[in-house]
N, C-alpha and C positions, 0 to 999 in steps of 0.2 A: 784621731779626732778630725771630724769634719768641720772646715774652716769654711766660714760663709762671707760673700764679699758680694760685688758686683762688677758687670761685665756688659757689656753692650752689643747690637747685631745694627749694622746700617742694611735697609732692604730696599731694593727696586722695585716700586709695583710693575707687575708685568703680566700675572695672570691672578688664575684662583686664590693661589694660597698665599700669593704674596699681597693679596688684595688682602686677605682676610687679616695678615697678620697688621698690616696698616691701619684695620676699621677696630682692635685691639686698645681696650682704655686701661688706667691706671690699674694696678692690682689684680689685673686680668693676668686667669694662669696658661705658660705655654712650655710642652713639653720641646723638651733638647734630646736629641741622639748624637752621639758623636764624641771627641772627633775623628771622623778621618781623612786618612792617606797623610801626606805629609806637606812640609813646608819650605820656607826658604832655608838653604842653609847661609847661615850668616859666615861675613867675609870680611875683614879687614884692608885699610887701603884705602887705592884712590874709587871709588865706587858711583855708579851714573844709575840712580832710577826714574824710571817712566812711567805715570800712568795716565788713563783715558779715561775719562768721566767714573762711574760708581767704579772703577778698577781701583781708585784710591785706595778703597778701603781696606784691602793689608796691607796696602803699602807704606801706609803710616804707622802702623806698628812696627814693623820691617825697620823703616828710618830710625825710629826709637829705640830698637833693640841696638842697631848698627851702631849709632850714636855713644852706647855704651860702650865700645868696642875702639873708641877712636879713628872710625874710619873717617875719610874725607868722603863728603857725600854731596854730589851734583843732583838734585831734586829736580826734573820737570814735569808739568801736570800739563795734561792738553783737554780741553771738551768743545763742543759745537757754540755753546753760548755760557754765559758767565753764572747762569744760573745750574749749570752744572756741573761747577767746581764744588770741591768740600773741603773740610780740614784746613784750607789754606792759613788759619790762625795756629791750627797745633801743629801744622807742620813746619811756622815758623818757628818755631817756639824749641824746639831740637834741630835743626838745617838753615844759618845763614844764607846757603845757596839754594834758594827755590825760584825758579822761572814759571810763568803760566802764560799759556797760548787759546787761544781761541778760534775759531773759525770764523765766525762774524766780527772780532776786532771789538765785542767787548767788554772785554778786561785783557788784561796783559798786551803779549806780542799777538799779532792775527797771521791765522796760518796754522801748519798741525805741528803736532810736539815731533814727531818726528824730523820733520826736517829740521827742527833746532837740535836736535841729537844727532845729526848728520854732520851738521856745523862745529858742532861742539868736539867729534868724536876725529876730526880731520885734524883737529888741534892738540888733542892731550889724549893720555892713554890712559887705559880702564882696568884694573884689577875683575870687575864684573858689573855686569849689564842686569839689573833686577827689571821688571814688566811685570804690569798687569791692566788690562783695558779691553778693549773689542781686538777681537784676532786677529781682524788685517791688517791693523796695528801692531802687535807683538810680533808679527810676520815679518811687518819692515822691519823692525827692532832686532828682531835675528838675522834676520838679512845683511843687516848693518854690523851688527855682532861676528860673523862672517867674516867680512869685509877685514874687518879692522881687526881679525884674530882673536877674539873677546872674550870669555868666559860670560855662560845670559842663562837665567833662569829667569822664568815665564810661568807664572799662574795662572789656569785654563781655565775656562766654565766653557760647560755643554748641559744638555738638559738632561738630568739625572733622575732616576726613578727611585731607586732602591737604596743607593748610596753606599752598598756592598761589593760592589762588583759580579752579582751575579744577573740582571736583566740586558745587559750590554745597550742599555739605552746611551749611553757615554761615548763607545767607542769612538776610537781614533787609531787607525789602522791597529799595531800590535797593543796597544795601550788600553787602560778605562782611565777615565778622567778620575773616577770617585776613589779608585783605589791606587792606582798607581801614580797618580796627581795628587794633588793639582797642579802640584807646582815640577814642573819638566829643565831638565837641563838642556842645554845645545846639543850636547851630544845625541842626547835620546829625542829632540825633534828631527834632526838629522834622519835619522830610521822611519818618518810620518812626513816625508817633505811632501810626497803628492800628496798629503790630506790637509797638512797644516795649515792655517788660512785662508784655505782653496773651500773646502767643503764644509759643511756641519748635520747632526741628524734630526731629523723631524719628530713630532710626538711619535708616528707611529714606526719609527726605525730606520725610515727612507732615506737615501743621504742626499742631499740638494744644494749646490753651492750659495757661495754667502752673497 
């Protein structure tokens, strides 16, 4: 039996189709493929997640699943200005512990989520590092993962074509984002470190740093 429910997509406008799906009214019909590649593997413990503006958005799922799981969960969210936080109601709502940073100062603390995860990670130890946000962001965040011997898993976006793994619009050195992602462990950026938030590819395959 087919069980009908409902389910939600938060979108960036950014170009064509994400414009289209924006200008999209009540009742209006939109085809889904999917899903794929895989996800976070959830973790129990003491647990530190990070994300960077529209990054949030598995990442609060992610907290919700973890949540069931009783882990101890450190939440920080970072964006440029306050009008590019999200969730921060339903993320209270499942994580006593949520921080939020800003660049301009505001909302929260000012300054980037990073360096409060720097602060934080110098003090108390991490079962694993979850990320998801702009990549020179999740860059520091491995970096710092590193550092502090961390177990981190990072959720990628690159511009995808096909979303099968066959146009290599995606790649990332040995990797495709569409299929072998999104979501990457440390060990397997490890193998990408000269591409990991050094480079990314352009529409037409070019690869241009960020």
């Amino acid at each position: 039996m087919v069980q009908i429910g409902f389910s939600s997509i938060t979108v960036a406008e950014v170009g064509e189709a994400t414009k289209s799906l924006h200008q999209k009214k009540v009742d209006e019909v939109v085809g889904v493929r999917g899903p794929y590649g895989n996800g976070f593997a959830l973790t129990s413990g003491n647990v530190m997640i990070v994300g960077g503006g529209t990054g949030l958005t598995p990442l609060v799922p992610l907290a919700e699943s973890l949540a069931g799981l009783s882990a101890k969960i450190v939440f920080m969210v970072g964006a440029k200005t306050r009008d590019e936080l999200f969730f921060l109601d339903r993320i209270g709502t499942v994580v006593p512990d949520v921080t939020a940073t800003t660049e301009d100062g505001s909302y929260g603390l000012k300054g980037l989520v990073t360096e409060l995860a720097e602060q934080i990670l110098e003090k108390q130890r991490f079962d694993m590092i979850y990320a998801c946000g702009p990549e020179q962001m999740m860059l520091k965040m491995f970096l710092l993962a590193e550092r502090y011997n961390t177990p981190f898993q990072a959720s990628l976006e690159r511009y995808i074509r096909c979303g099968i793994g066959i146009c290599g619009s995606c790649c990332m050195g040995e990797y495709r984002i569409c299929r072998d992602g999104p979501v990457f462990s440390g060990e397997q950026l490890r193998k990408v470190r000269n591409e990991f938030g050094l480079f990314k590819r352009e529409v037409d395959g070019s690869k241009v740093s960020f």
